[in-house]
Each structure stands twice: as C-alpha cells, then as structure tokens.
C-alpha positions as CSV (number, residue, x, y, z in Angstrom):
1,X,22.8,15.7,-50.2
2,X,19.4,14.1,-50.6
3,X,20.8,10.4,-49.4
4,X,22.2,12.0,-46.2
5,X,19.1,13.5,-45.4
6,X,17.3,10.2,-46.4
7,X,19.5,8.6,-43.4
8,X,19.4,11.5,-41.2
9,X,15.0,10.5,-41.1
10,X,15.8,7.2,-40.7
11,X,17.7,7.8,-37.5
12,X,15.6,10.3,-36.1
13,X,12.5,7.4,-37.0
14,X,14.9,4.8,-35.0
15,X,15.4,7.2,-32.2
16,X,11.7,7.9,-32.1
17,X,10.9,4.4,-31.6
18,X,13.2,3.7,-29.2
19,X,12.8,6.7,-27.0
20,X,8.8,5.6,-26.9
21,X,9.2,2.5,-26.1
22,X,9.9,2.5,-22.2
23,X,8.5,0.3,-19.2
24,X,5.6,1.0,-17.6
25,X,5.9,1.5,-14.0
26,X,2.7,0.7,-11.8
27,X,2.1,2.7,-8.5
28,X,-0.6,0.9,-7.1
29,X,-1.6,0.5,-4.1
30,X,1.2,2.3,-2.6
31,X,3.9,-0.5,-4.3
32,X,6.7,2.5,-4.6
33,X,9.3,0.3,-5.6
34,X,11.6,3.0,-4.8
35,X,11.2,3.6,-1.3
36,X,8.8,0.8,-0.6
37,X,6.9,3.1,1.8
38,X,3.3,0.6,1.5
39,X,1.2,3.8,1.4
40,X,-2.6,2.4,1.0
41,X,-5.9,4.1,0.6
42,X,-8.5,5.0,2.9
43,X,-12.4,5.8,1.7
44,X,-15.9,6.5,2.6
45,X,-18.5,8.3,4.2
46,X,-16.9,8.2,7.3
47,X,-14.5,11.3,8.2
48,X,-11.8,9.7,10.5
49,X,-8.0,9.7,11.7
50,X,-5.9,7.1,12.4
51,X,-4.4,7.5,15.9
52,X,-0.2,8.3,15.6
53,X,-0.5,9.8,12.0
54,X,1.7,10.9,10.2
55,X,3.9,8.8,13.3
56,X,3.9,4.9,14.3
57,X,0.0,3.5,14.7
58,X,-0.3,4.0,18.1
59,X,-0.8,0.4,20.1
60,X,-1.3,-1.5,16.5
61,X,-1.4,-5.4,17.7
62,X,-0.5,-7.9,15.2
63,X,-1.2,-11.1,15.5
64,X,-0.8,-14.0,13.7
65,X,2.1,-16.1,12.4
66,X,4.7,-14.5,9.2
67,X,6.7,-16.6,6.9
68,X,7.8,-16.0,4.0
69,X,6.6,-18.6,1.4
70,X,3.2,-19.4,3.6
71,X,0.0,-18.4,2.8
72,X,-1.5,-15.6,5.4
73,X,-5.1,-17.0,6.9
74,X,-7.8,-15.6,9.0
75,X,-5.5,-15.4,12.4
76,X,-3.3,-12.6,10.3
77,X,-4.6,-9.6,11.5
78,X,-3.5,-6.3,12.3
79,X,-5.8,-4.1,15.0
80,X,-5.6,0.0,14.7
81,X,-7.1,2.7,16.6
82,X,-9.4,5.9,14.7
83,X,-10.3,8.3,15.8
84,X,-13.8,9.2,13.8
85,X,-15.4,12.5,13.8
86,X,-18.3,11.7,11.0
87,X,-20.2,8.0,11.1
88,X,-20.6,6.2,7.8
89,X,-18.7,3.7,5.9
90,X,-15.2,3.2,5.1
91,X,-12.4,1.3,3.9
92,X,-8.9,1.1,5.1
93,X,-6.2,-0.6,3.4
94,X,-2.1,-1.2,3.2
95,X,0.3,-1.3,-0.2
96,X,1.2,-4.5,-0.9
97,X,4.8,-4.9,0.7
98,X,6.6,-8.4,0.3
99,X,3.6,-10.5,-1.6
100,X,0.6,-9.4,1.5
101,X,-1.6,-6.6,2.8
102,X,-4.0,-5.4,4.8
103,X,-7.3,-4.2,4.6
104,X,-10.3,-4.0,6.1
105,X,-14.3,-2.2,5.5
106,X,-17.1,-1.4,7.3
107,X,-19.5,1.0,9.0
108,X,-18.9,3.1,11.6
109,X,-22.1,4.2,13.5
110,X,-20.9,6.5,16.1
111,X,-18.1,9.4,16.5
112,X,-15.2,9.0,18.7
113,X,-12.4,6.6,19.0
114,X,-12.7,2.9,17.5
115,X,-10.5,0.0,17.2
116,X,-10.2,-1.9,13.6
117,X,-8.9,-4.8,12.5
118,X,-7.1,-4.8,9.3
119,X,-7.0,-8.9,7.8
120,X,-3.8,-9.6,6.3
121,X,-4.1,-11.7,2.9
122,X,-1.6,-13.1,0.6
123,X,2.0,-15.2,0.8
124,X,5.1,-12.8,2.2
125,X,7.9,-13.4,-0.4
126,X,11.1,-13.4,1.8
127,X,12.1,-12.2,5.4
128,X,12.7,-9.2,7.1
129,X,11.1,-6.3,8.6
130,X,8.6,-4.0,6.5
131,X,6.3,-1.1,7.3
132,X,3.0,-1.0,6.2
133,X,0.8,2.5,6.2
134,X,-2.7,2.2,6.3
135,X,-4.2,4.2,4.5
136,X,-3.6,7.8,2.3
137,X,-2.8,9.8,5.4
138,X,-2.0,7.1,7.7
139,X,0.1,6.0,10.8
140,X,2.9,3.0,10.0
141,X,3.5,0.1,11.9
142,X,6.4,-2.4,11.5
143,X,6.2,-6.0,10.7
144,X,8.9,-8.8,10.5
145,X,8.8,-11.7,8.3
146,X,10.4,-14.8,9.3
C-alpha cells in the first residue's frame, strides 16, 4: 500500500511539472497571432477619433514602396485623418503585422479634423495583403506586400 502511494506522488509531481510548464504567448502590440488583426495603441492628452472607426480609415494614402525582405525607409508612410476634439499630445501606432509597423507622435494644437502621417519601420517578411489598425479603437486600412 505505502509503495503505491509512493508512485501515485510521483506522478501527480510529474504531472505537476508538466502541466506548468507551457509557452508563453506575447500579445503585444496587437501581434494576435490568431487572427492577426494588428490592433495598435493610441495615447495622450489629446482626445481624438480616427475618421471610419470601427470601419476602413477613411482616404488613408500609403505611399512608399513594399517588399518583402527590404528594409522600410523614410518614403514608407501611411497618412490618416482624426478627428480631435481636445488639443494636446498623442501617439498613434499599428501591431506589428509581417516584420513592420506604423506609428507616429506629436502635438495637436487645435480641435477639429487633422491629417497624420504614420512612418512605417522595419523589413516585411513575405507577401500578401495585411490590415493594419491604428490604434486601440481605430479604423483599418489594407496593405499588400510584394
């Protein structure tokens, strides 16, 4: 009786140890690698709304070259419209979606609607298309990836 008990602890130590050992999954910066929605974060003083949220960024203009395996530069840019109803500073930025992302910060001095432009930094991985939402409550826009 006493030896079966002796390996009934010993399995419940193994399956212990094995059931606490587990992956860590990371969420950040919107990297859901589930649905790979590139949700991103938005912040500041500055109370403001992206035009076409919770919908498509309303007339978002990349521009700039995509391939996968080069290097994004300064001409990588993607310009938004807000709509801002306090002034102050803030911070708008993608998930990182296929190795790049976009972000961008500043001030905003007056109320009303805005442009921005989001600078896109890092080297896309492979091609395709991918959405990118800037920031936590943002519109989406499209990209493809040659």
């Amino acid at each position: 009786m006493l030896l079966k008990l002796k390996y009934l602890f010993s399995a419940l130590a193994i399956a212990c140890l094995f059931a606490s050992c587990g992956k860590e999954t990371s969420y950040e910066n919107g990297g859901n690698p589930n649905n790979n929605n590139g949700g991103g974060t938005s912040g500041g003083t500055a109370a403001f709304t992206l035009s076409g949220a919770p919908g498509n960024c309303t007339s978002a203009a990349l521009n700039g070259g995509y391939t996968a395996g080069v290097a994004l530069n300064d001409a990588n840019t993607v310009t938004i419209s807000v709509d801002v109803n306090t002034a102050g500073t803030y911070t708008i930025s993608t998930g990182i979606i296929d190795g790049i992302s976009f972000d961008v910060s500043g001030t905003f001095t007056t109320t009303g609607p805005h442009n921005v432009t989001l600078l896109g930094t890092g080297t896309p991985t492979s091609s395709g298309t991918f959405t990118f939402t800037p920031g936590t409550n943002g519109c989406s826009f499209s990209l493809m990836v040659n």
